[in-house]
C-alpha positions as CSV (number, residue, x, y, z in Angstrom):
1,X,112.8,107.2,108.3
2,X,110.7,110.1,107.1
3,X,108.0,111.3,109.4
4,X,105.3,112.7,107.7
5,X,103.2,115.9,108.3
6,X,101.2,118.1,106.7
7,X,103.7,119.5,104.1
8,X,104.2,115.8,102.6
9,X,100.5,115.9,102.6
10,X,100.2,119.3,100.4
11,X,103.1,118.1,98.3
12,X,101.0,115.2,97.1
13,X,98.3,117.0,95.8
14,X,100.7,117.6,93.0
15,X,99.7,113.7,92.1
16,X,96.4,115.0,92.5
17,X,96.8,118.2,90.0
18,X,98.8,115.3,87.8
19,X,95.4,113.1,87.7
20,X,93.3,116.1,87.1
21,X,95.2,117.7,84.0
22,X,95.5,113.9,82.4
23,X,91.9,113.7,82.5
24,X,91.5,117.1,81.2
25,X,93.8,116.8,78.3
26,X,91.7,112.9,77.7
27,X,88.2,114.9,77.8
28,X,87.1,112.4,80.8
29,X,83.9,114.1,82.5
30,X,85.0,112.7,86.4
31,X,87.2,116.5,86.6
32,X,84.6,117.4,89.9
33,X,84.1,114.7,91.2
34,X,87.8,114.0,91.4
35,X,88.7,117.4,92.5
36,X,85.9,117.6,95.4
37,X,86.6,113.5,96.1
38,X,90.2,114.6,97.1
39,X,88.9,117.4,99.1
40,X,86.4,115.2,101.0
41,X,88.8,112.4,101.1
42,X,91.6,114.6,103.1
43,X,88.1,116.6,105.2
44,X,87.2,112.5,106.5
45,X,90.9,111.0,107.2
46,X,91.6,114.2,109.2
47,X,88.5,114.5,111.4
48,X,88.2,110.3,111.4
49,X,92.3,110.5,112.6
50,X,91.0,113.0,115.5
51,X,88.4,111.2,116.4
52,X,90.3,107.4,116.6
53,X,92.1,109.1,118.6
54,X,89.8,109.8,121.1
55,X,88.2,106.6,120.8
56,X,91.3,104.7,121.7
57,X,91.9,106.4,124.7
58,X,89.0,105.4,126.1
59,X,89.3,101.9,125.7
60,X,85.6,101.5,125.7
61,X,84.1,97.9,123.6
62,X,80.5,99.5,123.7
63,X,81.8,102.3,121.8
64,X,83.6,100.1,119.3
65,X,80.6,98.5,118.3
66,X,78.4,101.7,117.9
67,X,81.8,103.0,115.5
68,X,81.5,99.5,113.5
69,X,77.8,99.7,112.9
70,X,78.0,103.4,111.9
71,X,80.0,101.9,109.3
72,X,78.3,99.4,107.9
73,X,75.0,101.7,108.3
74,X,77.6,104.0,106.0
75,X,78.7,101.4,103.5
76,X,75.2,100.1,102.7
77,X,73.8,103.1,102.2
78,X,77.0,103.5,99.4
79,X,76.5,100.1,97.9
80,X,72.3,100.9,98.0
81,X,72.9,104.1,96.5
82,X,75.5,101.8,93.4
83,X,72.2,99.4,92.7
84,X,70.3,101.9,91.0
85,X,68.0,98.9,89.0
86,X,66.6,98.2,92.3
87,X,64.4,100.0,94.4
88,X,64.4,100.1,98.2
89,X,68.0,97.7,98.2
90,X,69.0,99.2,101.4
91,X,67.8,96.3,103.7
92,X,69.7,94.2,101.6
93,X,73.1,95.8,101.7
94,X,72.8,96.4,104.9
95,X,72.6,92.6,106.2
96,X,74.8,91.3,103.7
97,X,77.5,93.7,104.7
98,X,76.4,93.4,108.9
99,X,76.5,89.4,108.0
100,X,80.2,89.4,106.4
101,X,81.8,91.7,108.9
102,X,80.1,90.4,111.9
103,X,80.3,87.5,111.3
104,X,84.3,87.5,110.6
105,X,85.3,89.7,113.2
106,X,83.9,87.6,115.8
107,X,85.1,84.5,115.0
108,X,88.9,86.6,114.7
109,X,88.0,87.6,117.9
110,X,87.1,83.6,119.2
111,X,90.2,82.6,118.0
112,X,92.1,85.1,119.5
113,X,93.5,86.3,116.4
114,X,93.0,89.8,116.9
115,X,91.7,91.5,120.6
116,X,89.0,93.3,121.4
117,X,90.7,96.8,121.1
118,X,90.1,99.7,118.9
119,X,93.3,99.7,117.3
120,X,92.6,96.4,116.1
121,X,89.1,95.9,115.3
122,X,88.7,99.7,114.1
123,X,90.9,99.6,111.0
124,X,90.1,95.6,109.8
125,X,86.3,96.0,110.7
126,X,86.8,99.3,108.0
127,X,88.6,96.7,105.4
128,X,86.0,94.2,105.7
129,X,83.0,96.7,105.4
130,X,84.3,98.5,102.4
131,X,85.1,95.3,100.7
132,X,81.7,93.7,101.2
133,X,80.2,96.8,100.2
134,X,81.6,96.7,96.8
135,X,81.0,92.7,96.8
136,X,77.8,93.4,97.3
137,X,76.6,96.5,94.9
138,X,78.7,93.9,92.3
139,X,76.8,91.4,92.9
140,X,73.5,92.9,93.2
141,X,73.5,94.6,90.3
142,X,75.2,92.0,88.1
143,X,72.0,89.9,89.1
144,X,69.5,92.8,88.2
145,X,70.6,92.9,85.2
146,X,70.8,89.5,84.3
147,X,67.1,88.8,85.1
148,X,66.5,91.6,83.4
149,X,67.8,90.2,80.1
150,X,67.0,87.1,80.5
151,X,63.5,86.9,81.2
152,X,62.4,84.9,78.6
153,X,64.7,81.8,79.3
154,X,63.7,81.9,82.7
155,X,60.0,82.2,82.5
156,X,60.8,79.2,79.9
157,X,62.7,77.3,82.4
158,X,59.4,77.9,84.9
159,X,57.2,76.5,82.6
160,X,58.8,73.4,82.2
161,X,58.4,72.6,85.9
162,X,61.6,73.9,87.2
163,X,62.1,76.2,90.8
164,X,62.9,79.6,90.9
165,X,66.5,78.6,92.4
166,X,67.4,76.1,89.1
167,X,65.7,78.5,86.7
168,X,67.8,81.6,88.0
169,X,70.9,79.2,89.7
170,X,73.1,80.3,86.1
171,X,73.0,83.9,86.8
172,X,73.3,83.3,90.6
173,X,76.7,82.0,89.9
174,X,78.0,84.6,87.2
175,X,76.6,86.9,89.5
176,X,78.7,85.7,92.6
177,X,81.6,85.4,90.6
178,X,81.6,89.3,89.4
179,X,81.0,90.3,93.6
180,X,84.1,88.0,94.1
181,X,86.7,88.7,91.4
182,X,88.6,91.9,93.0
183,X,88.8,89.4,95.6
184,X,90.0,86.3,93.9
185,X,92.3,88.5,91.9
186,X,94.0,89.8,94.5
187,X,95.0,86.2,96.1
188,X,95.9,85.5,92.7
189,X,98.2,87.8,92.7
190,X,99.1,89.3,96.1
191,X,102.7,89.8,96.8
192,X,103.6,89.1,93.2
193,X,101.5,92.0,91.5
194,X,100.6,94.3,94.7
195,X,102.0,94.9,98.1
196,X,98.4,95.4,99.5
197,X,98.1,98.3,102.5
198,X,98.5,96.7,105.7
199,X,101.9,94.6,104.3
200,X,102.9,98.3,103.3
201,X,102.0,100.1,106.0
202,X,103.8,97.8,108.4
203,X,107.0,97.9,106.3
204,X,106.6,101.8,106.2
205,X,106.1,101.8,110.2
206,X,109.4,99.7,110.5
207,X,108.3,96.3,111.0
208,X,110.1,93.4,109.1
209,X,108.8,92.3,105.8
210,X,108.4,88.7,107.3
211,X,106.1,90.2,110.0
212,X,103.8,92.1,107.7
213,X,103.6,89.3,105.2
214,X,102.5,87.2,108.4
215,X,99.8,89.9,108.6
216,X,98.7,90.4,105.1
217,X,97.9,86.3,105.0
218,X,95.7,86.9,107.7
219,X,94.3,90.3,106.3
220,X,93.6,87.8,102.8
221,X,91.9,85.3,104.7
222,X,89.5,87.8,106.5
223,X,88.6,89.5,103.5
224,X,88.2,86.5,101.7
225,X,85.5,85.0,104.0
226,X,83.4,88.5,104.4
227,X,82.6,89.1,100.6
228,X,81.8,85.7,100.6
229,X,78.9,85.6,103.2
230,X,78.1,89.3,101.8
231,X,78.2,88.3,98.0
232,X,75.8,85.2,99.1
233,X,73.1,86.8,101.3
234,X,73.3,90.0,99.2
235,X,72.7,87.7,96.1
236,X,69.8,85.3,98.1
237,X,68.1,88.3,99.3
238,X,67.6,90.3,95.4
239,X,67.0,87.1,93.8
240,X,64.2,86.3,96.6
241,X,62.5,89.3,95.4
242,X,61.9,88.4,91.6
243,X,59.7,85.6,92.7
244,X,56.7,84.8,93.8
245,X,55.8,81.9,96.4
246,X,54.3,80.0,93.4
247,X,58.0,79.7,91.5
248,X,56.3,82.5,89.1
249,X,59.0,85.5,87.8
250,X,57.5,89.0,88.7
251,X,58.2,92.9,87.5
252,X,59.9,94.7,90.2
253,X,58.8,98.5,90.0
């Protein structure tokens, strides 16, 4: 089994320098942001694998909880920061994505799929979050947009007596449906297509493949039912905000 350390580390930035010359020679203007992404992305995993470490050793549930909501504060101020079209969004992210992963985690932890310890509910809470996070800038600006464009045949639909919820319900739905297809794609086509992280990481670690496909179904599952909730309330909460009281569409600024 290979035990890896800092020189595997270094030696993969060659597949970094590899990205970085293909997208120089293709002229693609991300050169920065992948260069100083792969710097930050090796600055975070070293300093959060230092301070995991820590936090396991103390064993502590209160401090478990602070750690999850720093994340979630984290990811919806990512997935705020993606919905550009609409202003002050941050309220929103942040209960859809508090809503999803709560929500899941606890009843994981109800049915005693999972315990309440930081090696556990550290690393899934972190799956969950960044998957409602990107369920939820989908979604939200998938709706933006649609209003947006489609102003007309909604203020239409409003005139001839309908609500706000069966004038708009069309681009609800197209709108959930772009916050859930990663999602949806990846049960399509998990374990033919892609051996996802955790089923990999277990294999990696030693663990038989029967064990971490055990595992990924329940990983599946989880993520399943948090962009769900998030992709819903995220999408309830924006809509809400084009409307007024009296069923009458309005200009956000």
């Amino acid at each position: 089994m290979i035990h890896y350390g800092l020189s595997q580390v270094l030696m993969s930035a060659a597949l970094v320098a590899l990205a970085l010359i293909i997208g120089r020679w293709w002229k693609i203007p991300a050169g920065k942001e992948m260069l100083f992404g792969s710097v930050r992305a090796f600055i975070q995993l070293i300093a959060v694998g230092y301070a995991l470490n820590y936090i396991f050793d103390l064993k502590s549930p209160w401090l478990v909880l602070v750690v999850i909501m720093i994340m979630i504060t984290v990811g919806a101020g990512a997935a705020s920061g993606r919905s550009k079209k609409l202003a002050g969004s941050f309220p929103i992210t942040f209960a859809a994505i508090a809503a999803g992963s709560l929500i899941t985690m606890g009843i994981m932890l109800v049915l005693n799929i999972i315990s309440l310890e930081a090696r556990y509910v550290i690393p899934l809470s972190g799956m969950i979050i960044s998957n409602a996070m990107n369920a939820a800038a989908l979604t939200m600006n998938r709706i933006v947009s649609d209003i947006g464009s489609n102003r007309l045949r909604i203020e239409t639909a409003l005139s001839l007596g309908k609500t706000w919820r069966e004038a708009s319900r069309p681009f609800m739905q197209d709108s959930a449906i772009a916050g859930m297809t990663s999602i949806l794609n990846f049960l399509k086509t998990v374990g033919i297509v892609a051996l996802p992280g955790a089923m990999t990481g277990m294999i990696l670690a030693g663990a038989s493949p029967l064990e971490a496909v055990l595992l990924q179904i329940i990983v599946a599952y989880m993520l399943l039912s948090s962009v769900t909730i998030s992709t819903v309330i995220s999408l309830e909460l924006t809509v809400r905000r084009f409307f007024t009281p009296s069923h009458q569409l309005k200009i956000l600024k």
